[in-house]
C-alpha positions as CSV (number, residue, x, y, z in Angstrom):
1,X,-4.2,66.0,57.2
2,X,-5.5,65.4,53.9
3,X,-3.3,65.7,50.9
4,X,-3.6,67.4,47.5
5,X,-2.0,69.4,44.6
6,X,-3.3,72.9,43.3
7,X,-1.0,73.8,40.3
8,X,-1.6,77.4,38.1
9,X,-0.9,77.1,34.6
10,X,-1.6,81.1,33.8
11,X,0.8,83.4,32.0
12,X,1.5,86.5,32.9
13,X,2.2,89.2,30.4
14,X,3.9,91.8,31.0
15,X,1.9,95.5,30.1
16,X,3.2,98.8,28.9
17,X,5.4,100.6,26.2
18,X,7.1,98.2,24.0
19,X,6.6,94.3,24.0
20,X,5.6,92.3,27.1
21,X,7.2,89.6,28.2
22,X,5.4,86.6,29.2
23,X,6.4,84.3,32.0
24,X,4.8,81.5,34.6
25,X,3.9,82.8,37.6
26,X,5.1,81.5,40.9
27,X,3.4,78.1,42.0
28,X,2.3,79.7,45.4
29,X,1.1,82.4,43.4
30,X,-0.5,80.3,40.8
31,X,-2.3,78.4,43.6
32,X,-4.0,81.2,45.7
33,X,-5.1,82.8,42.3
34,X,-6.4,79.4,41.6
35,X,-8.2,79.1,44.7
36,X,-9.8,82.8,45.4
37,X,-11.1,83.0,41.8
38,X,-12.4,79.4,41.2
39,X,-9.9,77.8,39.1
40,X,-9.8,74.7,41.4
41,X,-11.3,71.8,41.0
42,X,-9.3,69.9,44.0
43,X,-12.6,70.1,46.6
44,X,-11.1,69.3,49.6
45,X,-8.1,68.5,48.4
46,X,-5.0,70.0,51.0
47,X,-2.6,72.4,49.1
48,X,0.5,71.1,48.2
49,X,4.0,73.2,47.9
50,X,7.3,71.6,47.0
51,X,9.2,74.6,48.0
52,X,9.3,76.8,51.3
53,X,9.4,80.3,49.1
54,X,6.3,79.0,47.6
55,X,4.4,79.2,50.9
56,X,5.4,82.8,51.6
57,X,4.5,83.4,47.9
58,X,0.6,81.9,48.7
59,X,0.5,83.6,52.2
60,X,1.0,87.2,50.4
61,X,-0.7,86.7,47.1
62,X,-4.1,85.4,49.0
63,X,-3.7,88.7,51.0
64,X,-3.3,90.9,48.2
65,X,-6.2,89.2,46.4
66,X,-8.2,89.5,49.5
67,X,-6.9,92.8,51.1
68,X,-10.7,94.3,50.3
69,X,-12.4,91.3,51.8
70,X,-12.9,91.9,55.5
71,X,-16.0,89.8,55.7
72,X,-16.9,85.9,56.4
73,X,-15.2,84.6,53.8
74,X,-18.1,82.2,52.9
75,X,-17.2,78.5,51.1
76,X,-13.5,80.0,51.1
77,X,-10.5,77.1,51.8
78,X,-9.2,76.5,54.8
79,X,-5.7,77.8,53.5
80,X,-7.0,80.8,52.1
81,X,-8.6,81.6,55.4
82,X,-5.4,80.9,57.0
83,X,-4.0,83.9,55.2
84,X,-7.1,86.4,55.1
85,X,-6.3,89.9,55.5
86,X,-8.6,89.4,58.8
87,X,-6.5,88.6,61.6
88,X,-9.8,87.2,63.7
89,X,-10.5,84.9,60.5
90,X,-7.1,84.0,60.8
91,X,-6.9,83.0,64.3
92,X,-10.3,80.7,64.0
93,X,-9.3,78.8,61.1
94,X,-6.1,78.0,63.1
95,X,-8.8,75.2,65.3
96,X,-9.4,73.4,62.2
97,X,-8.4,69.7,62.0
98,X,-7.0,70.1,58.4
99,X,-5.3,73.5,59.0
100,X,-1.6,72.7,56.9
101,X,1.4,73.1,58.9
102,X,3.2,75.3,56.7
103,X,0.7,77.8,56.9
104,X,0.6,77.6,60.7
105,X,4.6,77.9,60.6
106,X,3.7,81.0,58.8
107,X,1.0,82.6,61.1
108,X,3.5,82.1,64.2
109,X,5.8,84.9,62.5
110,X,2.0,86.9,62.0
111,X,1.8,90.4,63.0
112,X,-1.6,90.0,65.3
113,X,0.1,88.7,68.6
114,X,-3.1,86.7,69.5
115,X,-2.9,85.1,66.2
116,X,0.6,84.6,66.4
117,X,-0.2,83.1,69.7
118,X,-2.4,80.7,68.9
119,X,-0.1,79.1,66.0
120,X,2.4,78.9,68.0
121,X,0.4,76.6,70.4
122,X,-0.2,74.5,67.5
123,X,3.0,74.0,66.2
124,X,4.3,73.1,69.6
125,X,1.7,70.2,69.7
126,X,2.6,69.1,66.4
127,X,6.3,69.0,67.2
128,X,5.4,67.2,70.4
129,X,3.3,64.7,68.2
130,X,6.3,64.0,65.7
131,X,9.5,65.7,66.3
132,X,10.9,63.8,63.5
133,X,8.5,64.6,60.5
134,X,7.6,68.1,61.7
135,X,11.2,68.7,61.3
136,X,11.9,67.4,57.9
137,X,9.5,68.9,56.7
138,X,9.5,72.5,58.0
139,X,12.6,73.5,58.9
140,X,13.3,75.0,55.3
141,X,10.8,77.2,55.8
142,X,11.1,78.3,59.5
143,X,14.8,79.1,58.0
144,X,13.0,81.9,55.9
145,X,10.5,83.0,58.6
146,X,13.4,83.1,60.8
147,X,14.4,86.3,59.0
148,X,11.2,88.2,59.9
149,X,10.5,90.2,62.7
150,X,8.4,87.6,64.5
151,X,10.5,84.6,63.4
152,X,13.1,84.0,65.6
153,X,10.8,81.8,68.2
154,X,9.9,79.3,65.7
155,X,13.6,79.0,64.6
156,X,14.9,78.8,68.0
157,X,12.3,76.3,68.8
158,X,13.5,74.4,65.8
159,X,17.2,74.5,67.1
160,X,16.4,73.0,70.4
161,X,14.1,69.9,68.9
162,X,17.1,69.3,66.6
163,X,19.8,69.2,68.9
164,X,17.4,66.0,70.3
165,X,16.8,64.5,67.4
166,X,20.5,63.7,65.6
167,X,19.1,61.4,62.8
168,X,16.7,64.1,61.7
169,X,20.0,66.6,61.7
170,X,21.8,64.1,60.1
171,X,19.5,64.1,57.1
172,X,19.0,67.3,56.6
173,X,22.8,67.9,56.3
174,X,21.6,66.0,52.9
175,X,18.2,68.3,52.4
176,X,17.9,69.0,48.6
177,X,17.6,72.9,49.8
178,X,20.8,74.4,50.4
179,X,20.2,77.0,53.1
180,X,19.3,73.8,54.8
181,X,21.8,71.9,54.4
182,X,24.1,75.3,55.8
183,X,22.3,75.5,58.8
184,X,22.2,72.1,59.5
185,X,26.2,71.7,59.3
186,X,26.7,74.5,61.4
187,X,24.6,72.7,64.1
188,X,25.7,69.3,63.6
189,X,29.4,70.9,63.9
190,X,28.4,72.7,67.1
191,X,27.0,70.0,68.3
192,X,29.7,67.6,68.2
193,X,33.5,67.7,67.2
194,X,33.2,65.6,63.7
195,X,35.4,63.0,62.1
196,X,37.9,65.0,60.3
197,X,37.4,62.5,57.4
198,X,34.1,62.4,57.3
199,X,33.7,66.2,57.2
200,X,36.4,66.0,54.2
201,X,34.2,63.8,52.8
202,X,30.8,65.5,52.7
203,X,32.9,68.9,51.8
204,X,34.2,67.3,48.9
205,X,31.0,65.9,47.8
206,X,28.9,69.2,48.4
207,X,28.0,71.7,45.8
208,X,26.9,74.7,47.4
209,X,30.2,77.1,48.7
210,X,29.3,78.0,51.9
211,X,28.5,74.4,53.0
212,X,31.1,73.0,51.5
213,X,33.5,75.8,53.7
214,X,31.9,74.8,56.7
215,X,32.9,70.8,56.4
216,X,36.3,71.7,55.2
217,X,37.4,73.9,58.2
218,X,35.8,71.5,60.3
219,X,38.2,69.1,58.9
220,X,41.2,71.3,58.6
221,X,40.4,72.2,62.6
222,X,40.4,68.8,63.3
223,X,43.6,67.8,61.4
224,X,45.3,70.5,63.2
225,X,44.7,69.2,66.8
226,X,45.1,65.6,65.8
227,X,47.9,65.7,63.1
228,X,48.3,65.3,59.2
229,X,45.8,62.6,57.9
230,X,46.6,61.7,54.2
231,X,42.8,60.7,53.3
232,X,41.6,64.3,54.4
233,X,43.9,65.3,51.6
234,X,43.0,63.7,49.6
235,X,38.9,63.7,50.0
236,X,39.9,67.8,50.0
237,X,42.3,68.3,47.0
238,X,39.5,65.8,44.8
239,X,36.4,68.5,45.7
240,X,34.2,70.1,43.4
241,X,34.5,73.8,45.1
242,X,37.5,75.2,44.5
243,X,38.3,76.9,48.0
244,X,38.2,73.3,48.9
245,X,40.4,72.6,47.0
246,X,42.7,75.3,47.7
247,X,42.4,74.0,51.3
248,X,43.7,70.8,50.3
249,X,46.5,72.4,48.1
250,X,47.4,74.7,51.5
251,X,47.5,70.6,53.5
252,X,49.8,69.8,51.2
253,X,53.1,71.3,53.1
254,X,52.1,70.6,56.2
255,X,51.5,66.7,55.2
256,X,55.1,66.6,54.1
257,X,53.6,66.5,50.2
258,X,54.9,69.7,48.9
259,X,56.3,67.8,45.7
260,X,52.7,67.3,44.6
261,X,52.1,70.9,44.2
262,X,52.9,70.9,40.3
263,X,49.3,69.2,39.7
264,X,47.5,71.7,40.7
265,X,49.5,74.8,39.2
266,X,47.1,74.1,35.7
267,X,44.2,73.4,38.0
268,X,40.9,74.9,36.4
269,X,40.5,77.1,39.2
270,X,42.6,80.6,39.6
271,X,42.2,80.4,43.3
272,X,43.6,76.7,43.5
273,X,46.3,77.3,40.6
274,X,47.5,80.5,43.0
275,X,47.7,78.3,46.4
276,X,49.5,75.9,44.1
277,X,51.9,78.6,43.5
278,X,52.4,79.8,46.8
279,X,53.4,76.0,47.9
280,X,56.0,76.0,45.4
281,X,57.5,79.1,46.8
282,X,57.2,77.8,50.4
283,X,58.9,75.0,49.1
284,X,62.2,76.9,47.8
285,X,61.2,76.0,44.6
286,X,60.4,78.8,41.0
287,X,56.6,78.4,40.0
288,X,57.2,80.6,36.7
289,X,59.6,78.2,35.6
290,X,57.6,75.2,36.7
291,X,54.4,77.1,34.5
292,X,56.6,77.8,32.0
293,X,57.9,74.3,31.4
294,X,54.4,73.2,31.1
295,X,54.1,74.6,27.9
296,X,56.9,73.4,26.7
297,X,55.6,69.8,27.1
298,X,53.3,69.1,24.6
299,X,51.4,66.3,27.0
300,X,51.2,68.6,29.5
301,X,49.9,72.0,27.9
302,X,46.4,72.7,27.9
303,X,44.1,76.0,28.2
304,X,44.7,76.3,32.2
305,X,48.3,75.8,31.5
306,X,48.6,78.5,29.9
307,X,46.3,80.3,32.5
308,X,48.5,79.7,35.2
309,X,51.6,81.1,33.0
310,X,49.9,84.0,32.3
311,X,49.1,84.7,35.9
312,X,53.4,84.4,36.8
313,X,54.6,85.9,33.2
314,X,56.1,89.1,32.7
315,X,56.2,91.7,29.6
316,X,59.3,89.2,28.4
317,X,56.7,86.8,27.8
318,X,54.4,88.3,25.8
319,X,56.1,86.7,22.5
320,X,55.7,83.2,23.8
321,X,51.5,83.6,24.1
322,X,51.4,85.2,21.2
323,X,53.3,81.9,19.6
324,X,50.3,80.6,21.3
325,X,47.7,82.1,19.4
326,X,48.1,80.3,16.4
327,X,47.9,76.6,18.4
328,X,45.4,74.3,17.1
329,X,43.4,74.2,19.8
330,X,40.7,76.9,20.3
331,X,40.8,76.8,24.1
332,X,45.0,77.2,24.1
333,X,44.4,80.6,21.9
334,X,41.6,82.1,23.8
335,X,43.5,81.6,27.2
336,X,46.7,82.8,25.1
337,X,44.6,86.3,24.1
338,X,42.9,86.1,27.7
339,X,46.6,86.1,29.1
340,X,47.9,88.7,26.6
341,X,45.5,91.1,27.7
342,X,46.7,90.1,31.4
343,X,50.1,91.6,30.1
344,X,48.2,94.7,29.0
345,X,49.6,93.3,25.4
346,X,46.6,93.7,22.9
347,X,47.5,94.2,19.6
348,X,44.7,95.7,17.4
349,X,46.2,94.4,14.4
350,X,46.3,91.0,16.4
351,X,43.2,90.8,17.4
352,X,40.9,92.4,15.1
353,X,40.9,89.2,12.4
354,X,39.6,87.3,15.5
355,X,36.9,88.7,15.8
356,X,35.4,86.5,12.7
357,X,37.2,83.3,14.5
358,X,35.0,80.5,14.3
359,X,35.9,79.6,18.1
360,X,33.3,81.6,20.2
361,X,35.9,81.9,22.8
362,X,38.5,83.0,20.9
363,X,35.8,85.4,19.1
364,X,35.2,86.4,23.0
365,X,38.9,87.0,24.0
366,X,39.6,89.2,21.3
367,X,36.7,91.3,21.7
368,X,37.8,92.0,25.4
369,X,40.7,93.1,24.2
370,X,40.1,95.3,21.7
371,X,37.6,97.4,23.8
372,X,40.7,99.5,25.6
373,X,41.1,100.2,22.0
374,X,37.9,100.7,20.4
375,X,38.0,104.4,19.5
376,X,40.6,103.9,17.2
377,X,38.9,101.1,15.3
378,X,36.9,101.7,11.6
379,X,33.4,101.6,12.5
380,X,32.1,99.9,9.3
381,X,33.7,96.6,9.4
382,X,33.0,96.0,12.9
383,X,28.6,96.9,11.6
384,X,29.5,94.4,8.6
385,X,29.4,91.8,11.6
386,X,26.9,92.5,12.8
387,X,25.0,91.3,9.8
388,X,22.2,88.8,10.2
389,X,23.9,86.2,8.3
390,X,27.4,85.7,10.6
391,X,27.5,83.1,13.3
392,X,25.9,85.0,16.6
393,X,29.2,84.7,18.7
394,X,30.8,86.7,15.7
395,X,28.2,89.5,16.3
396,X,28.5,89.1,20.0
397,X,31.7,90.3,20.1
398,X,31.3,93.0,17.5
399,X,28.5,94.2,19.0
400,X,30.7,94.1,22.3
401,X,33.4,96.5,20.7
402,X,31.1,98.7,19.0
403,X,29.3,99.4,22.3
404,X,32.7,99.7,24.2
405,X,33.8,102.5,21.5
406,X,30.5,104.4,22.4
407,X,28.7,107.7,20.8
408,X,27.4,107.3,17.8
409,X,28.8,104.0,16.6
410,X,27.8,102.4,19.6
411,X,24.3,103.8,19.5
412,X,23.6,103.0,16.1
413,X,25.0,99.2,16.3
414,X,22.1,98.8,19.5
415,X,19.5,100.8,17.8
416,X,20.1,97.3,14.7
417,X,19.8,95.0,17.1
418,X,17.0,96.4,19.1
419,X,14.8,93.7,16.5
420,X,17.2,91.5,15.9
421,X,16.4,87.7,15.9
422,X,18.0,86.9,18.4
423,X,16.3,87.4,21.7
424,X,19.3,87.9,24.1
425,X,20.6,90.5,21.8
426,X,17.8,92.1,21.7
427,X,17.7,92.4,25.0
428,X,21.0,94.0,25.5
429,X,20.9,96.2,23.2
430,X,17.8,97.7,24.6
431,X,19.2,97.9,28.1
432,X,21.9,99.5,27.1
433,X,20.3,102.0,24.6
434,X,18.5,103.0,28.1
435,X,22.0,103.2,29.6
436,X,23.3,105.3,26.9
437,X,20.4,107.5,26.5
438,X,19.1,108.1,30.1
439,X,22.4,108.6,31.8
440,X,24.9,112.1,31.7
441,X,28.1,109.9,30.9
442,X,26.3,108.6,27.7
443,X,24.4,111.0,26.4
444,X,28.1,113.2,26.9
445,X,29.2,110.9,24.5
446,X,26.5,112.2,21.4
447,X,27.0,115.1,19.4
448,X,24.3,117.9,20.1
449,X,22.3,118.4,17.1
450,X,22.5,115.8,15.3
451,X,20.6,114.4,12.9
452,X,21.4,110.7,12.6
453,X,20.8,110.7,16.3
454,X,17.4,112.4,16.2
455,X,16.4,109.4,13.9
456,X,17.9,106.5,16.1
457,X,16.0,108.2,19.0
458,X,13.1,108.0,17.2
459,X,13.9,104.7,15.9
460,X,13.7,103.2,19.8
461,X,11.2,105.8,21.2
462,X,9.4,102.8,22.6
463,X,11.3,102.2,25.1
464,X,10.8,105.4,26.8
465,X,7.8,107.6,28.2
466,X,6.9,110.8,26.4
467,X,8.4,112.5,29.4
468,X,11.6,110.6,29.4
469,X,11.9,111.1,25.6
470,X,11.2,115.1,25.9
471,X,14.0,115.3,28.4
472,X,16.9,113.2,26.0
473,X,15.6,115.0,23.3
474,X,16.2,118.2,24.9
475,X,19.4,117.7,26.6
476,X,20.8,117.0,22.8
477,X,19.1,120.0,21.7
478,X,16.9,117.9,19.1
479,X,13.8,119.3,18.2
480,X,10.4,117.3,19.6
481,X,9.3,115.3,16.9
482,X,12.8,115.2,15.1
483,X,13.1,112.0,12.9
484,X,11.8,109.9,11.0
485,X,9.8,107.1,12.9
């Protein structure tokens, strides 16, 4: 089959009350708008689609573009006839040399059964012609077919031609997609019982969750009928995922390597810094007093330290993270006010200074833990933040308390940054003017009557229909039209 790229540069815009917002189309649906309305220029050039979504994308977008055209569809591509909205077009272009095999992996899930039929017969002689390269290259997207009503032969079909071919399964347990890469584990493992270091290995190594889970209990499953094994340990405790490593952590006891524990109770991950502290306790030994000496040792503290403390500590320790918050280093004092907050310890007077720190995520912290609090807080110095000229992570977390005190406050701070500069903030703040403003809990929250929020609605009445509007303007009991615009 010939070869070929159709690419759509085209912007979409989006249409309707306030400012669109542009963005690339998909590249299967750049590609069938490029070839039903003359864009391309490829001739005979085959379609070419990197990803298996993207085929799905083409197959719907042609029919949609075509869903009035029930005639011969003159001069038209063999891949757009391969997804007409005519199931006998469909069918005949299936006898055509240069038909692509993804789209005839997509007309064996079709709807028509003699179209479905027909594809089917196809793809069986293509896997019969090469097994190997047939596989690699459609499994991802029978994976996704596999999920519709007619997909399940082409999947199953798939299943049985790998469990022939084990250097095709072998590689796609590597496959760049990672729904791939799950589904071939899970067959590889059921297939054969695998080397418990090897499956440490790839679970290690892997950066998708579920994957990586797969390869480790294979390997902890493994370990268990054959016996400890130190390098499964050791490939597990050094993953990337960290219920991998948690697995490794939990191997730790039963290796005889309990002592070790203490390296992973300022792991970065909550999950491994927990197992961490569960060995310690199996172990007969005190994991608040092993956290705690951690941050006594000034080569040893660092921002998970203080995590893990926080995660053991009691209301006796509040003193000690607030010592914390005035250590050099921004990370300590953000996971000191992240832990305080833990300890349902947040100090308004504490943490309101912090909210012009010039860490972002100590700026953060103390934001989180002033919204219990927010109600009580004077509403003008927290808008002075929100000033264009302060750093944005200072009017980030302003903007975050003023929004978590609600009512007026809250309404007026996201009515200023509904054209703020900064795009994200933008964004938020008209989402959650929308929240406030369409919803009973929020609009509870506004006085009735009130003039200064008959003007903010009328400051972001673009965000609404004129029915929409009528009704918030009404449930306030604000006259239509009230405002200034």
């Amino acid at each position: 089959m010939s070869t070929g790229t159709v690419t759509g540069t085209q912007t979409v815009t989006g249409t309707g009350r306030g400012t669109g917002t542009c963005r690339e189309p998909s590249p299967g649906r750049a590609a069938a708008d490029a070839l039903i309305n003359g864009k391309d220029t490829g001739g005979t050039a085959g379609l070419v689609l990197t990803r298996p979504g993207d085929w799905t994308e083409f197959d719907r977008t042609v029919r949609l573009l075509r869903h009035h055209d029930y005639g011969p569809p003159d001069g038209a591509r063999i891949e757009v006839r391969l997804c007409h909205p005519d199931g006998r077009i469909r069918q005949a272009a299936l006898a055509a040399a240069d038909a692509p095999l993804p789209l005839i992996a997509v007309r064996a899930a079709d709807w028509v059964p003699s179209v479905r039929a027909r594809a089917r017969q196809v793809l069986e002689q293509a896997l019969a012609a090469d097994p190997p390269g047939t596989l690699r290259s459609l499994t991802p997207l029978v994976l996704r077919l596999g999920r519709r009503g007619q997909g399940a032969w082409a999947l199953e079909r798939f299943e049985a031609a790998l469990h022939a071919q084990p250097s095709v399964l072998a590689g796609l347990c590597g496959d760049a997609d990672p729904p791939t890469r799950r589904f071939a584990a899970r067959l590889s493992l059921r297939r054969a019982e695998p080397d418990p270091r090897d499956a440490a290995r790839r679970a290690a190594a892997e950066t998708d969750p579920a994957t990586a889970r797969l390869w480790a209990d294979a390997a902890l499953a493994a370990t268990a009928a054959g016996g400890p094994d130190g390098e499964v340990v050791d490939a597990l405790l050094g993953a990337r995922i960290p219920t991998v490593r948690a697995a490794g952590v939990t191997c730790l006891r039963r290796s005889g390597r309990s002592a070790e524990a203490d390296r992973y109770l300022a792991d970065r991950s909550g999950l491994v810094r927990a197992c961490a502290r569960w060995l310690v306790r199996q172990d007969g030994g005190d994991p608040y007093a092993r956290c705690r000496a951690l941050l006594a040792d000034p080569e040893r503290v660092g921002r998970y330290a203080v995590a893990g403390f926080a995660e053991c500590a009691g209301r006796g320790d509040v003193p000690l993270l607030r010592s914390l918050v005035d250590h050099p280093l921004d990370l300590i004092r953000a996971e000191a006010l992240a832990g305080l907050r833990l300890l349902d310890s947040t100090d308004p007077a504490l943490l309101r200074p912090l909210l012009d720190d010039p860490s972002p995520a100590v700026a953060r912290q103390a934001s989180l833990g002033l919204c219990g609090s927010a109600e009580r807080l004077p509403v003008e110095p927290l808008l002075e933040l929100l000033a264009p000229g302060r750093p944005a992570h200072t009017r980030r977390a302003a903007y975050r308390v003023l929004h978590a005190r609600g009512g007026v406050a809250g309404l007026r701070a996201s009515v200023e940054l509904l054209t703020d500069r900064d795009p994200a903030l933008c964004r938020i703040a008209g989402q959650r003017i929308q929240n406030t403003l369409m919803s009973p809990r929020g609009q509870a929250g506004l006085p009735l009557r009130d003039p200064e929020v008959a003007g903010l609605l009328d400051r972001c009445a673009d965000l609404f229909s004129g029915y929409v509007l009528d009704r918030i303007r009404t449930v306030l009991a604000l006259p239509t039209g009230a405002g200034v615009r």
